[in-house]
N, C-alpha and C positions, 0 to 999 in steps of 0.2 A: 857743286852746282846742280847734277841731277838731282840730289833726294830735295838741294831745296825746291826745284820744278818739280817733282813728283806731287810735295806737298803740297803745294800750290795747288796744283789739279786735282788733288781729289778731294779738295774743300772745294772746289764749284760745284752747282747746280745745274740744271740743260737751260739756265737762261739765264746764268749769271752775265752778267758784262764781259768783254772779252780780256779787260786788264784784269780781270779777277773779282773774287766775293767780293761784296763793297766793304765798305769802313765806317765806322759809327762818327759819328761828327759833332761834337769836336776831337778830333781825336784824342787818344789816349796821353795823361803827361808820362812824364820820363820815369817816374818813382813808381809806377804802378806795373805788377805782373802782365806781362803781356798778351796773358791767358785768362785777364777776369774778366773778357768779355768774350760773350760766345753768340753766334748765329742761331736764330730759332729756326725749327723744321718743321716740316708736314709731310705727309706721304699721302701720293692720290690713291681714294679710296679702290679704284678701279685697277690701274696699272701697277701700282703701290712704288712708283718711284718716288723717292725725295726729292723737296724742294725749298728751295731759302724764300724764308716769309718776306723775306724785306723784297727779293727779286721778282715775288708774283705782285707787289704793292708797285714797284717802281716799271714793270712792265706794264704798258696800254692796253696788248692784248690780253693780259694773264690780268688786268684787276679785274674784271667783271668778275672772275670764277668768286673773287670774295664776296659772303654775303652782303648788299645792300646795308644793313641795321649798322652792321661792323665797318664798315666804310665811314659810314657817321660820326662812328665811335672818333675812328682813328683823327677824321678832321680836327674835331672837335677837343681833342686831346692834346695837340703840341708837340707830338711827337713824332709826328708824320710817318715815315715809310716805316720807321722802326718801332710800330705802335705793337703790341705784342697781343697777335691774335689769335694766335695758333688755337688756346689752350678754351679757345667760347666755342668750335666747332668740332660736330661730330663727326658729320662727311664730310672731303672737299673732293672736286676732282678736277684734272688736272684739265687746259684747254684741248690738246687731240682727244683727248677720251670725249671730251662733251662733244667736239665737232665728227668724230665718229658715230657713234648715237644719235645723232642728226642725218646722217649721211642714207641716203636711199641705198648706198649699195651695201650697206649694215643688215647679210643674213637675219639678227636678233635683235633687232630695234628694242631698248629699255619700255617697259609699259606706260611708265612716270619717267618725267624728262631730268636727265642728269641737273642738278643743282646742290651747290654745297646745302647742309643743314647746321641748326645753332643746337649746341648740347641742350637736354631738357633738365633746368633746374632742380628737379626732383628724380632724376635720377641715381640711385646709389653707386659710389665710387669702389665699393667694396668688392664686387664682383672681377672676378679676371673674367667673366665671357664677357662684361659690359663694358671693358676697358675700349678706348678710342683705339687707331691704328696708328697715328702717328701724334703725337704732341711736340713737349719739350722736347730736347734733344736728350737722348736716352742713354742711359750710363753702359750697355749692353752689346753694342752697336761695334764692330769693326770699324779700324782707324783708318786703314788702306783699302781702296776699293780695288785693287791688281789683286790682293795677297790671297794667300789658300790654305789651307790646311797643310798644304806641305812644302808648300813652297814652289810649285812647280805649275799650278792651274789657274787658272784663272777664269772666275766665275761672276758674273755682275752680283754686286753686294749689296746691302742695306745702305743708309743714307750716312756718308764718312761724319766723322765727329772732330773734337778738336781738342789739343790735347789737356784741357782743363778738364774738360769731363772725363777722360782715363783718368786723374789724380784723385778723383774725389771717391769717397769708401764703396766697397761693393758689397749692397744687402744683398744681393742675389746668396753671396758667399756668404757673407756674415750669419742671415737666417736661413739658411738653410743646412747650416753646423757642417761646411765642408773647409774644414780649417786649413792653415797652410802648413803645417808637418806632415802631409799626407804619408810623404815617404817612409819617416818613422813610425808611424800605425800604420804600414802594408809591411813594414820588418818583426812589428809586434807579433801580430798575425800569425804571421808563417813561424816565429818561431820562440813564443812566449816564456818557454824557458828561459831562453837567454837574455829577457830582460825581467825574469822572475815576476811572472804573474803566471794566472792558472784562469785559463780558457776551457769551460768543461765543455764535454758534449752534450744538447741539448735533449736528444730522446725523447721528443717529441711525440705526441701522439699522434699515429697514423690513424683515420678515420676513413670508413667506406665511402664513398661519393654518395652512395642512394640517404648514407644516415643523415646529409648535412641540411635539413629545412627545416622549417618554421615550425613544422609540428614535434622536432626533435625538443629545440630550443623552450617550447611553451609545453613539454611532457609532465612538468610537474611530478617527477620520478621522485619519491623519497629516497634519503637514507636507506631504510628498513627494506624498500621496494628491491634497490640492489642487492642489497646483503639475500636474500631469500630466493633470488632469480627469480622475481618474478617483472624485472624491469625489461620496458619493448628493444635494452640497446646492449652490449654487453659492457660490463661491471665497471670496467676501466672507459667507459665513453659515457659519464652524465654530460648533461647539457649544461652543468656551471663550467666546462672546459670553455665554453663561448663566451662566459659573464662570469661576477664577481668575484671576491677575489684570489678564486685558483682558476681561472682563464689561464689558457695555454694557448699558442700559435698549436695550429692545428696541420697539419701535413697531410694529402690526398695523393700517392705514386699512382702513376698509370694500371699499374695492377689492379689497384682497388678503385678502379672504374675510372679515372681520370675526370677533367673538367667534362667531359664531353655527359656524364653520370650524371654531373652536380648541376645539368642543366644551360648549362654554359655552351662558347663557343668560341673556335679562335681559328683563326689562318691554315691552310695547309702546309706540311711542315718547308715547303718549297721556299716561301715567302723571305726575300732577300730587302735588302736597306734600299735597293734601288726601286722595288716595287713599293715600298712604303713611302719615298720621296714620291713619287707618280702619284698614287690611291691618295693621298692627303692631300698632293699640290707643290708641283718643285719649287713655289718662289714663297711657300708659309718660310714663315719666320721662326726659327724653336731659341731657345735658351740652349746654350752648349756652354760646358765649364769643362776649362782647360785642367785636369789632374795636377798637373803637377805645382804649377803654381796658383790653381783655383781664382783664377780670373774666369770670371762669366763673359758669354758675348753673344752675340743674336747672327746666325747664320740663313740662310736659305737652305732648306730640303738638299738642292742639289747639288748644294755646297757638301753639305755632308755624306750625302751620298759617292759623291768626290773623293770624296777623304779616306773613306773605308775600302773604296776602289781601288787606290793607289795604296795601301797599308796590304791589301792580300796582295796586289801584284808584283812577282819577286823581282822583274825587270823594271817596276818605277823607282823614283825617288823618292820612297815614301818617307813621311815625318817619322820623329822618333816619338812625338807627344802623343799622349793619351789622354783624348776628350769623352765625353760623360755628358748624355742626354737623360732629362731624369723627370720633364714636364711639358712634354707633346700628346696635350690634349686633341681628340681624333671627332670628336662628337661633330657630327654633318658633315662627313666624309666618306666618301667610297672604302677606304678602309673599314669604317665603320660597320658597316653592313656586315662585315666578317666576323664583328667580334661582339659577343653576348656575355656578360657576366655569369655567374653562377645563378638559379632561381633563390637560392638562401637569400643574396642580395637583392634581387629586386622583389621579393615580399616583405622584408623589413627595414628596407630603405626607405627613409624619411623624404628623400627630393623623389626618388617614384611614388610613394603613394601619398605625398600630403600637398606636395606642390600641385598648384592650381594653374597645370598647362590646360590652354584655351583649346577643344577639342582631345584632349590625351595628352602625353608622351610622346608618345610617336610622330603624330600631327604636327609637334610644335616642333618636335627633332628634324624633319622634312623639311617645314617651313627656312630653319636655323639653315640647311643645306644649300635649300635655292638662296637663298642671303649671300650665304659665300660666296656662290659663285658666280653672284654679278645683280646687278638691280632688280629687286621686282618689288612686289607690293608687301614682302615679308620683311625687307629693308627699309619701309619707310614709315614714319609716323606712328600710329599707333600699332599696327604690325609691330612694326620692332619691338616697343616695350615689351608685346606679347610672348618674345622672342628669349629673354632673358631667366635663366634659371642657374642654379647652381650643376655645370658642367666641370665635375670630376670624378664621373665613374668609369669613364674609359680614358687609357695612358697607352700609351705606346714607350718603353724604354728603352732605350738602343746605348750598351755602354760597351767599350774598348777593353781588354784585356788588360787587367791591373788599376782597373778603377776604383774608387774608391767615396762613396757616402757618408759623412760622418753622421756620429749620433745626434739622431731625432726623431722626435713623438709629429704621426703626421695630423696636421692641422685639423684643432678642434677635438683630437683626441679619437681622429672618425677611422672606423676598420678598415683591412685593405683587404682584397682580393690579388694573387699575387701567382701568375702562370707563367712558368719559363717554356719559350716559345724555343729557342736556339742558343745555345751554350750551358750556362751555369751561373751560379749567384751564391754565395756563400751569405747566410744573416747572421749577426751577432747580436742577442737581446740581455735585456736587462728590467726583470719584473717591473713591473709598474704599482709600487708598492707605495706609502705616502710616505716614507725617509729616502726612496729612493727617486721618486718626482720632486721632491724639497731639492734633492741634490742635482735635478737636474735642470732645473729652475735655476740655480743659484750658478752653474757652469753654462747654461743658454744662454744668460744675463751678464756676461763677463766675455769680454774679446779677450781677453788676457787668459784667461782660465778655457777657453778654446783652444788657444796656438800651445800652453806648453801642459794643458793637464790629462790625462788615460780618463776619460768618462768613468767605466768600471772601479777606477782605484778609489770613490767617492761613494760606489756602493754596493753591494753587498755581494754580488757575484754577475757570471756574465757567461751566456751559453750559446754555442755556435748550432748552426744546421747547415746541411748544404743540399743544394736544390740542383736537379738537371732540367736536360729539355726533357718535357711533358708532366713536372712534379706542378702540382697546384697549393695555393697557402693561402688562410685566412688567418689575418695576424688580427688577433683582438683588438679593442679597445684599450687606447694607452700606451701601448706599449713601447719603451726606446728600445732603439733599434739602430745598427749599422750594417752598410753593405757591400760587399767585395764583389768583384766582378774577378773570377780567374781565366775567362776566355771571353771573344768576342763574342754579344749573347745581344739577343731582343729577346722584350718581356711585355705582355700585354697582364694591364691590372686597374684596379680603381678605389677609390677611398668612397664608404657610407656612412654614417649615422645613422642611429636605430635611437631604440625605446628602452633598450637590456641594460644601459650601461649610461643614462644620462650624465648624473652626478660626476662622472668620471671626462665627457664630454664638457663642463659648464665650467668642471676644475680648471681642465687645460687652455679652456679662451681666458681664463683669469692670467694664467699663466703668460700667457701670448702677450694679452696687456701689460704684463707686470715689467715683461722683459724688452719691449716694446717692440713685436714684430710687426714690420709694415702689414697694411692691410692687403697688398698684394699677395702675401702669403699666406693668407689667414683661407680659411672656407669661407668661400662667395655667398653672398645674404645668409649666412649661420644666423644671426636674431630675426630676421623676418622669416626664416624657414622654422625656429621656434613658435613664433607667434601660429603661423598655422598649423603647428602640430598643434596646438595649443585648442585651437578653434576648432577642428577633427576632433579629437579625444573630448569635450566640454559636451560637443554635437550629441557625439555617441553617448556618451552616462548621462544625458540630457531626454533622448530617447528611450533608454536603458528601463529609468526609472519614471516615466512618462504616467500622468496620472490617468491620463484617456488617449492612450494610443491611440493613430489612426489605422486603418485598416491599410493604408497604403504603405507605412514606416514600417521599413527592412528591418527585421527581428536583429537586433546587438547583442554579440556577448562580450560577456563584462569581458573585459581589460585583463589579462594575467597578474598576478600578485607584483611580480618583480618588477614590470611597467610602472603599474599604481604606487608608487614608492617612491621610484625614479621621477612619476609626474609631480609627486609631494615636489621635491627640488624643482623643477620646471616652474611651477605653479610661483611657489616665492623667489624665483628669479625674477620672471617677470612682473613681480608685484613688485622687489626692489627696485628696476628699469623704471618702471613707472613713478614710483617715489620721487626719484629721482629728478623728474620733470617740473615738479611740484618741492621742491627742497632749493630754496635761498643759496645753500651752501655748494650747490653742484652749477658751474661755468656755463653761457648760455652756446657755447660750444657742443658741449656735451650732451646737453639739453634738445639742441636741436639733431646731432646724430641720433639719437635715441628716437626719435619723431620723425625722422625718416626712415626707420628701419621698422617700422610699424605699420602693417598693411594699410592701404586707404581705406578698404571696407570693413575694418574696423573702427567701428564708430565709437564706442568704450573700453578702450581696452585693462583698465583697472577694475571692470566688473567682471572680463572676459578673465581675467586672470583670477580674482577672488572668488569667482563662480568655478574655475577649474579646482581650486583648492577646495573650497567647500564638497565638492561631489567627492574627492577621491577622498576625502577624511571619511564619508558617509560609509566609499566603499571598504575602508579597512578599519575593520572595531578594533585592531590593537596597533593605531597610527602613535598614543603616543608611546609605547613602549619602544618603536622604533622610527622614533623622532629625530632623537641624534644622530640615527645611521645616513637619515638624510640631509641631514640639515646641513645647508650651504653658504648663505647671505653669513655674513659676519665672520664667515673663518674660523669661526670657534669648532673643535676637531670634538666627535662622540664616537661612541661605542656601538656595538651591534648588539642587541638584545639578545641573551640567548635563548636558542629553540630546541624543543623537542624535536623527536623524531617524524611526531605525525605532524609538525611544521607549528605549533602553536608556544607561545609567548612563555616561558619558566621567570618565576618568579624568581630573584635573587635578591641579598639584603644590598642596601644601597644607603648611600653616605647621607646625614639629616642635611636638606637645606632649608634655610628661609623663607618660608612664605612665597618661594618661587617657583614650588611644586605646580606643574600643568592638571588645571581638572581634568579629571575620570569621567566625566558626564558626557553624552552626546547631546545637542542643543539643532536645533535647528535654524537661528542664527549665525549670521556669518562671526559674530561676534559673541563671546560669552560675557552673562550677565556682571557689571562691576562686583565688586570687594568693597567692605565698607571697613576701614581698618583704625584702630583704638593702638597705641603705643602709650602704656605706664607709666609710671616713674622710675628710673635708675633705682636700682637699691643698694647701696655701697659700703661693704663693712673692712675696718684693719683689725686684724687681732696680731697676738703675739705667741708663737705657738713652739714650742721645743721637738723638734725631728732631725734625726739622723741623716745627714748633707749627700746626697749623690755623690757616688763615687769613692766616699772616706771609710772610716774606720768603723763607723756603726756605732757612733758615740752618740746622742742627741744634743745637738745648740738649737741656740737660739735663735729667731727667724721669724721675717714680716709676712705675713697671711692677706693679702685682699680679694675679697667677696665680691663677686659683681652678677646681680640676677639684673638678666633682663626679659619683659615680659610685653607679649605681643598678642592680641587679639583681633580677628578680624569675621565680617559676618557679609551673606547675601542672601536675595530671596530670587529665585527662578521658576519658570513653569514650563514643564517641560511633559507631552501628553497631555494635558489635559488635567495634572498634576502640579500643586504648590511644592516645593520645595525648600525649604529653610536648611541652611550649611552654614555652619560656624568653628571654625579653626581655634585653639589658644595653642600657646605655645609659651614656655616659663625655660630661661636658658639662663643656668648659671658658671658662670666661668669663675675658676681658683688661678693664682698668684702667688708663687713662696717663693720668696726672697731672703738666702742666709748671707752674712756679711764675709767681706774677704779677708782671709786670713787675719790680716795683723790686728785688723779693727776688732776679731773674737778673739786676742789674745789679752787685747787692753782691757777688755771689756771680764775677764778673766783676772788680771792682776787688781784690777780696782775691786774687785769681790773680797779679794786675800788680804786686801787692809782693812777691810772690815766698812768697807763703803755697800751699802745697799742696794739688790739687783735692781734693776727697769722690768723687768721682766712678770712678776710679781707673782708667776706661776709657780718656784718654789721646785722649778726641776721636773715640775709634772707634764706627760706628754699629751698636748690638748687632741680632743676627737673634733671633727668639725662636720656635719654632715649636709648634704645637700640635697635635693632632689628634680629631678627634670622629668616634667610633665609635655609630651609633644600629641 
């Protein structure tokens, strides 16, 4: 009889009815789970308690808080109190909070008077900073509002849930590859022999703090420049360790200058989980997954702070479970102020320099802070839009001794910055090679191939490192990766995109799609943060190559090689996107995502994109020898041209094809001049010809010969300078056919000669010559 009162109670609301939640009407028949219906929730924007949508409808006092528009709705609908509203607004708040706000003896009266607001229909859902705070009822969410992390505390919880939502799958777990054998990958680990595999040591390169910026990365150091010393870095440190494809996680010890070197900045070593619950906010919400059996679930700060309280103190009853925080975004927090990424990262960070915050970075980072912490004019209306950006370059990681990460590429394929603040962190990688991204696709894409398969045993090796307090790490692009926690540890870090490593970036959102990761986990507006890369870089070779510069236009340099390459793939990305709008065969779903994720102030974005493609073809005269290296739309896989030493194009022989050869010509057109093409007539001969059968005795039989010339012609005329051009192609391709008979049939063929019956053959034993020629 207690646990069923216990349940009872913490499925109300603060104004449920006093018999309890209410009940849907008609009720439910007898044959139906008693769990397929569930109460919708909200949380006040202000106070952030939960509340039952049907309780604030069927309350006098509590309906004004709904909007007017939506009050309509509901009339009008049929469905009355149980009209489901939650999910059309963005703010609500709750009745004390508004009647607070109002109140003269309110020290901080709100500027703008508390009132719920309606989601704006063009706002993108893809973003985690533009997520709402409270909607449906949340699959994350604690079942018990007593309960605690260890059984012993008791802390006010998020808004209780019901037990249909615990039954239904957890993406939190599923995508984010933290399987449920954790226990047997924490035994592999420690002792890989015993289950015969081979964990090598990573040996990593350790890198100076001062070498790691922009101008290392963009040194353009040859081959030949190393080998002679006369390169500005030592031998074992070019800058392809940060891009293609012999990128390495790179390691910085406190020795060789620590973060504090690389321009960065983090906490003083003092900094405990209780002062990180405070500087954030005790009642934020984080994502917590339970280790051992990787159930996710949404705690409060001070919950968790709780937890690790009672886990060091040797006279509580701490739990025995080990929980794992892994996505406490800190951005417009007092914490914050503390922590600075490396300068590597914010000079080649794509959301610091191409994102179009309203007044700076900074400004809009301050604006995003007062938001938090209570109404003003950076909370409402077009403020807020202003307010939204992709917010994940600072993490805060706080994980329990014997924790455990499984393998994965983080979202988008974007670099991490990675500084163990207190404890340790053990990583295990696995290159990011295309057989070994195929295979990890094909294991992210499989629940099945999660719970019982070794990531590693799929590809080709697997290297540990371990990190203490004060090591720093930038893990490239791409890279899979797992992570073991051997003591209780915070870690302060962030994920970027850059320019270095596009193709590598555009791979992995394929990926993401393919295997279908929600969009909560994906990188926040990744396509509209393309488009303005897009619109930056078009700007600048726009400028670059300016026929009458102004005197006022900031002198551009050109773009680095490796960029320009990487923009090749950008460019016919967003050409395909676009296509895509305009193509019959693509769902007006898809259609319309695509057109959402597309600035408003771009006004053409099909010429924004053919215009970005055209200038970067301009700027590299040997784009198509390394054409294939880019090339992405269609998935068809190419080769890497090979280069010389002083960086330029080596010829090699290459296989004939068809009239599919890319011109050699530069055109100033977006579009090269057509083809005017003539296809012959077949020309088809059978002979009968006596040769010696593959594989036999070196006898000559007899055998069918067929002849097939085919012949192709094709012409254009272009002008190109100021100059005619006349280009005409032939090509004459003839293909051979021998055909000897099987066995018995040359044996018949043999006794009928020996009675005196007359060959077919009529050659008389002689071996025909047959010659041909190909003209290309």
């Amino acid at each position: 009889m207690e646990l069923g009162k216990d349940k009872e109670e913490l499925e109300t609301c603060p104004i449920c009815p006093s018999p309890g939640p209410p009940i849907p009407t008609p009720p439910k028949s007898s044959d139906r789970d008693e769990d397929d219906e569930e109460l919708q929730w909200i949380a006040c924007s202000k106070c952030k308690k939960w509340y039952h949508c049907v309780c604030i409808v069927m309350n006098s006092e509590y309906k004004d808080t709904v909007p007017a528009e939506l009050l309509q709705e509901l009339d009008a609908s049929g469905q009355g109190e149980w009209f489901d509203w939650a999910d059309r607004v963005d703010r609500w708040y709750c009745k004390p909070c508004i009647d607070h706000s109002k109140s003269p003896e309110n020290p901080k009266p709100p500027r703008i008077p508390m009132h719920a607001t309606l989601r704006r229909k063009r706002v993108a859902k893809s973003g985690a900073s533009a997520s709402p705070i409270g909607k449906r009822a949340r699959l994350e969410t604690q079942t018990h509002a007593s309960s605690s992390a260890n059984g012993d505390a008791t802390l006010e919880q998020g808004r209780p849930k019901r037990r249909a939502a615990l039954d239904r799958p957890d993406y939190l777990n599923m995508h984010n590859h933290t399987a449920t054998p954790t226990r047997g990958w924490i035994d592999l680990i420690k002792n890989p022999a015993k289950y015969d595999r081979v964990i090598k040591d990573g040996n990593f390169p350790r890198v100076p703090a001062t070498l790691l910026r922009k101008e290392w990365i963009e040194s353009g150091v040859t081959a030949s420049d190393v080998a002679v010393g006369t390169a500005p870095f030592p031998a074992h440190l070019p800058p392809t360790l940060f891009y293609g494809p012999t990128r390495e996680p790179l390691v910085v010890r406190p020795e060789d200058g620590g973060i504090a070197s690389m321009g960065g900045k983090v906490p003083e070593p003092g900094l405990t989980v209780d002062d990180v619950a405070r500087l954030v906010g005790p009642q934020r919400m984080v994502d917590v997954i339970d280790v051992a059996t990787q159930q996710s679930s949404q705690w409060p700060l001070e919950k968790w702070a709780q937890y690790v309280k009672n886990r060091s103190d040797p006279n509580a009853a701490s739990s025995s479970k080990v929980y794992n925080i892994i996505s406490l975004e800190i951005s417009g927090t007092d914490l914050a102020q503390q922590v600075r990424p490396p300068s590597i990262v914010s000079d080649i960070d794509w959301v610091e320099n191409f994102w179009p915050f309203p007044g700076g970075p900074e400004a809009a980072k301050r604006a995003a802070a007062r938001a938090s912490e209570g109404l003003d004019d950076a909370g409402q209306t077009k403020g807020k839009v202003k307010n939204e950006w992709p917010k994940v370059q600072l993490y805060c990681l706080m994980g329990m001794r014997d924790a455990w990460t499984d393998w994965h590429v983080d979202f988008a394929a974007s670099s991490v910055y990675y500084n163990v603040h207190t404890g340790s962190k053990v990583f295990f990688f696995i290159r990011p090679t295309a057989a070994n991204l195929a295979a990890y696709a094909r294991w992210s894409g499989s629940h099945e191939l999660q719970q019982t398969t070794w990531l590693p045993d799929l590809c080709d090796e697997v290297r540990k490192v371990t990190l203490v307090a004060g090591d720093t790490m930038i893990i490239p692009s791409g890279y899979i990766h797992a992570v073991y926690t051997p003591v209780d540890s915070i870690v302060f870090g962030g994920n970027f995109v850059h320019s270095y490593d596009i193709p590598t970036q555009l791979r992995l959102r394929e990926i993401e799609i393919d295997t279908r990761v929600p969009q909560r986990f994906r990188f926040p507006y990744f396509d509209r943060l393309c488009w303005y890369v897009a619109t930056r870089y078009t700007d600048d070779l726009r400028q670059l190559r300016a026929f009458r510069p102004t005197g006022k236009a900031t002198k551009r340099q050109r773009p680095y090689d490796r960029v320009l390459r990487g923009l090749l793939v950008l460019a016919r990305f967003l050409i395909s996107e676009v296509d895509k709008m305009t193509d019959d065969a693509t769902d007006e779903k898809e259609k319309q995502l695509i057109y959402r994720r597309i600035p408003t102030d771009i006004s053409d974005p099909a010429a924004l994109a053919h215009e970005l493609l055209w200038r970067v073809e301009n700027e590299l005269p040997d784009v198509w020898e390394d054409e294939e290296e880019v090339k992405l739309v269609g998935g068809r896989k190419g080769k890497r041209a090979k280069r010389t030493e002083n960086g330029t194009a080596q010829s090699e022989p290459k296989a004939m094809r068809l009239l599919d050869k890319p011109i050699s010509s530069r055109t100033w057109n977006f579009k090269p001049a057509p083809w005017t093409q003539a296809d012959h007539p077949l020309l088809k001969t059978t002979t009968k010809v006596w040769l010696p059968r593959p594989g036999g005795d070196g006898t000559p039989e007899e055998a069918d010969q067929v002849s097939a010339i085919y012949h192709q012609s094709r012409e254009r005329t272009r002008v190109e300078s100021g100059e005619t051009i006349l280009e005409d192609q032939d090509i004459v391709f003839t293909e051979r056919r021998i055909t000897w008979p099987s066995k018995a049939e040359a044996t018949e063929s043999q006794v009928a000669e020996s009675d005196g019956q007359p060959s077919t053959s009529g050659l008389g034993g002689v071996k025909a010559k047959v010659e041909a020629e190909v003209e290309v």
